[in-house]
PDB file of N, CA, C and O in Angstrom:
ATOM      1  N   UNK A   1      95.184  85.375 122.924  1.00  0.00           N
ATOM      2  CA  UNK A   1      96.021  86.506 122.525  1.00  0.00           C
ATOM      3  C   UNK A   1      95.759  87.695 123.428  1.00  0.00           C
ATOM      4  O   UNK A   1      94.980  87.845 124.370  1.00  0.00           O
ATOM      5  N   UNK A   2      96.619  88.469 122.873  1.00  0.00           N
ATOM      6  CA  UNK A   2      96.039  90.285 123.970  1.00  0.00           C
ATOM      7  C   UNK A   2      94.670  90.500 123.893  1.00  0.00           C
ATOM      8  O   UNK A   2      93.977  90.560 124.909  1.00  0.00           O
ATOM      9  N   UNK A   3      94.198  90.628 122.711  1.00  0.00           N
ATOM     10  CA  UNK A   3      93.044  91.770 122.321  1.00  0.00           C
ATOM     11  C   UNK A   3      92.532  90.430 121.755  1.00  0.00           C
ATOM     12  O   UNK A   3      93.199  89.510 121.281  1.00  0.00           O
ATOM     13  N   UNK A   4      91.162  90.531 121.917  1.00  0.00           N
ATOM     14  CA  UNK A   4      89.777  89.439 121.601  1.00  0.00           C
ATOM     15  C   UNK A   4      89.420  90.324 120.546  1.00  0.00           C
ATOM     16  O   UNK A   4      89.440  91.493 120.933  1.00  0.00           O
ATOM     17  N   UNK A   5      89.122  90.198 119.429  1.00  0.00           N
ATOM     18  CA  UNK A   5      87.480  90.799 118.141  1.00  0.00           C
ATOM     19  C   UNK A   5      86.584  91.404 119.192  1.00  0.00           C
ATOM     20  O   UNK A   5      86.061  90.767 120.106  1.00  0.00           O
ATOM     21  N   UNK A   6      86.487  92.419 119.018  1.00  0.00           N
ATOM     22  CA  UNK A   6      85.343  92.881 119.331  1.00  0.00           C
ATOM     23  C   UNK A   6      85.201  93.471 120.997  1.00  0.00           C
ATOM     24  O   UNK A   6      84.254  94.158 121.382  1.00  0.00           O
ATOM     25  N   UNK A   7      86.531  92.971 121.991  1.00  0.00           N
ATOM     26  CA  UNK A   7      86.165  93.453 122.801  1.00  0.00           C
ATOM     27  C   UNK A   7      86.903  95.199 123.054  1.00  0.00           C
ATOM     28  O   UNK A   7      86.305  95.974 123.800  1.00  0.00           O
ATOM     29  N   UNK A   8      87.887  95.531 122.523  1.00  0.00           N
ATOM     30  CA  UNK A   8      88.431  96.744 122.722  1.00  0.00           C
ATOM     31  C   UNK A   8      89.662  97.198 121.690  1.00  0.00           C
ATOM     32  O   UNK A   8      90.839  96.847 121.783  1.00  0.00           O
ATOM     33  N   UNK A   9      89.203  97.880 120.904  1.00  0.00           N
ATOM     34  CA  UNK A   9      89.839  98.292 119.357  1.00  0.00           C
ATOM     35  C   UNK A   9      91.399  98.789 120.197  1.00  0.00           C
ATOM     36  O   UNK A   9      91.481  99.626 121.095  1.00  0.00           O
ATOM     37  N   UNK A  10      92.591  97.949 119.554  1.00  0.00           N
ATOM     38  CA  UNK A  10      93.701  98.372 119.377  1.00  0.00           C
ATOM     39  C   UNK A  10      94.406  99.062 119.613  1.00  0.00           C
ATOM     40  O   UNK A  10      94.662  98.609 120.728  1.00  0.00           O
ATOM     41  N   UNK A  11      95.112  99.983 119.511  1.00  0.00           N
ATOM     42  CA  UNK A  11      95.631 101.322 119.614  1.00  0.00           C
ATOM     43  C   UNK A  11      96.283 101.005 117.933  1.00  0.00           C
ATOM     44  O   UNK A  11      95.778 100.030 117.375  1.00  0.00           O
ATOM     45  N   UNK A  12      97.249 101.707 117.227  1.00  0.00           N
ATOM     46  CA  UNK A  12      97.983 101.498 116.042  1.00  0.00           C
ATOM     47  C   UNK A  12      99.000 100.691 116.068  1.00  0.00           C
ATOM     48  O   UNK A  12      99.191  99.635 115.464  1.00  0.00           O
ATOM     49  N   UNK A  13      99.761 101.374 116.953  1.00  0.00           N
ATOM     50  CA  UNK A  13     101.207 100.347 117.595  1.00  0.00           C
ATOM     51  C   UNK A  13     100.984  99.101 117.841  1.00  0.00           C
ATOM     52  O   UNK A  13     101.671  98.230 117.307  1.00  0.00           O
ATOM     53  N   UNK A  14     100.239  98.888 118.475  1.00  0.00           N
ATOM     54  CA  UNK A  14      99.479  97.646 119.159  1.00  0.00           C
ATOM     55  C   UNK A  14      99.088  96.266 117.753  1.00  0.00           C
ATOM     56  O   UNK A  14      99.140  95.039 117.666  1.00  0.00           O
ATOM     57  N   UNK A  15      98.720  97.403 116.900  1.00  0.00           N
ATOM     58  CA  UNK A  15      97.648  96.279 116.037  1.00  0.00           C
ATOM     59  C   UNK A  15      98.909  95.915 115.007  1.00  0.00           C
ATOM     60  O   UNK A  15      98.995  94.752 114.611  1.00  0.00           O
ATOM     61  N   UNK A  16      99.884  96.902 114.573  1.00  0.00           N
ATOM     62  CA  UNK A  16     101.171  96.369 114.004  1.00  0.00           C
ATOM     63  C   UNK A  16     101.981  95.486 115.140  1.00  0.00           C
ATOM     64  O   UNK A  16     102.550  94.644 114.445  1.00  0.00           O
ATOM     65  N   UNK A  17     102.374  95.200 116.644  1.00  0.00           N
ATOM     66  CA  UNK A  17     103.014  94.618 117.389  1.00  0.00           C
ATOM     67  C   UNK A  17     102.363  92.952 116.656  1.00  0.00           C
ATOM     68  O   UNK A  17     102.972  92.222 115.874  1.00  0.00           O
ATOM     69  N   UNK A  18     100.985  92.743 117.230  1.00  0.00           N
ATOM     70  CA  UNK A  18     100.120  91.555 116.854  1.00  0.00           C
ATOM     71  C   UNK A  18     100.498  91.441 115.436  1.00  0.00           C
ATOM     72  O   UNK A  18     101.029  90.358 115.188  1.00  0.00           O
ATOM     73  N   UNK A  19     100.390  92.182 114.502  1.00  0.00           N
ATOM     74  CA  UNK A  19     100.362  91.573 113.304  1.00  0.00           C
ATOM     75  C   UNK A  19     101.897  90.750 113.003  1.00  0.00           C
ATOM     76  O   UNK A  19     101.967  89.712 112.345  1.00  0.00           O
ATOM     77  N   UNK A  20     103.320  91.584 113.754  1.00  0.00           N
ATOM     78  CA  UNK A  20     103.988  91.189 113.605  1.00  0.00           C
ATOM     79  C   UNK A  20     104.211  89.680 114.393  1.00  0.00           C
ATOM     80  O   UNK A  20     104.287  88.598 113.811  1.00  0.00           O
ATOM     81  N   UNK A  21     104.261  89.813 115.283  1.00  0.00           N
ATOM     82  CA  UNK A  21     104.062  88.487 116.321  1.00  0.00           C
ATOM     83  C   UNK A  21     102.903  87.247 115.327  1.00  0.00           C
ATOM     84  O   UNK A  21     103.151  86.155 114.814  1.00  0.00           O
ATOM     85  N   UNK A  22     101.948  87.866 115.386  1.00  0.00           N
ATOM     86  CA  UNK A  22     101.258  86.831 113.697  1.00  0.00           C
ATOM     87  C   UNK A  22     102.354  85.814 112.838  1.00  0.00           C
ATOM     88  O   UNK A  22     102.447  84.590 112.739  1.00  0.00           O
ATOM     89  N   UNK A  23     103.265  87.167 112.175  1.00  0.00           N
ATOM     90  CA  UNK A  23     103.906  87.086 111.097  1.00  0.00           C
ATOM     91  C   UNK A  23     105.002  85.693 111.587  1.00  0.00           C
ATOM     92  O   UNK A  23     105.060  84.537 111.167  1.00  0.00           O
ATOM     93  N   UNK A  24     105.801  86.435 112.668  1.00  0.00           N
ATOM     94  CA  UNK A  24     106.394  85.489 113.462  1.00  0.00           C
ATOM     95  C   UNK A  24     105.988  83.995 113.642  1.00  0.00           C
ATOM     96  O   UNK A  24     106.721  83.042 113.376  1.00  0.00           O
ATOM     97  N   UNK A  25     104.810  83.928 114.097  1.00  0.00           N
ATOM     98  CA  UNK A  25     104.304  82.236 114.368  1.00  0.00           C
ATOM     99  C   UNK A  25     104.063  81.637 113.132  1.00  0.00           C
ATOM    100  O   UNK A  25     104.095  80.407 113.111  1.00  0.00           O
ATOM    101  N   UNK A  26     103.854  82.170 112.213  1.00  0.00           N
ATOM    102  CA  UNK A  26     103.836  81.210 111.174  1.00  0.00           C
ATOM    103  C   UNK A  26     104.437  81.074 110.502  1.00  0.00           C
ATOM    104  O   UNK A  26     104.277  80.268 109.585  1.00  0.00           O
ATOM    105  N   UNK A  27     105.755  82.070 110.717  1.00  0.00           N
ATOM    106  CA  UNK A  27     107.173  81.666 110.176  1.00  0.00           C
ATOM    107  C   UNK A  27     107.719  80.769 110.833  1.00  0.00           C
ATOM    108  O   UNK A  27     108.414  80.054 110.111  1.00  0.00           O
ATOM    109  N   UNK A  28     107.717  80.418 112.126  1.00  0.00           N
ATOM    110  CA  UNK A  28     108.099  78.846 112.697  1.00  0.00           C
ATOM    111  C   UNK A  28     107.211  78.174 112.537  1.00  0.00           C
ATOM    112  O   UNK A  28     107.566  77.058 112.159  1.00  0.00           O
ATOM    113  N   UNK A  29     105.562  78.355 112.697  1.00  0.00           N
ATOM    114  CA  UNK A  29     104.922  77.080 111.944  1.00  0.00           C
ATOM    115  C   UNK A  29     105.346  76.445 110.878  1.00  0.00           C
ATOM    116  O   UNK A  29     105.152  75.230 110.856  1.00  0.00           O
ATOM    117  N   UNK A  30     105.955  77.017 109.851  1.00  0.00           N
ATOM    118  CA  UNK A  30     106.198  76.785 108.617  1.00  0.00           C
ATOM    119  C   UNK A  30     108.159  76.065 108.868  1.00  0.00           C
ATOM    120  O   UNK A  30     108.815  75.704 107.891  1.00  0.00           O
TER     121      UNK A  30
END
């Protein structure tokens, strides 16, 4: 992915973009 745990905290925008893109893949996983 973009951002690894632990190596460099997010910005806000950023951490909602990922969450959405998240949201996304496991709505076609599913």
């Amino acid at each position: 992915m973009f951002n690894s745990p632990g190596v460099t905290p997010p910005q806000a925008g950023e951490t909602v973009t990922l969450r959405f893109m998240a949201a996304d893949l496991l709505v076609i996983r599913d």
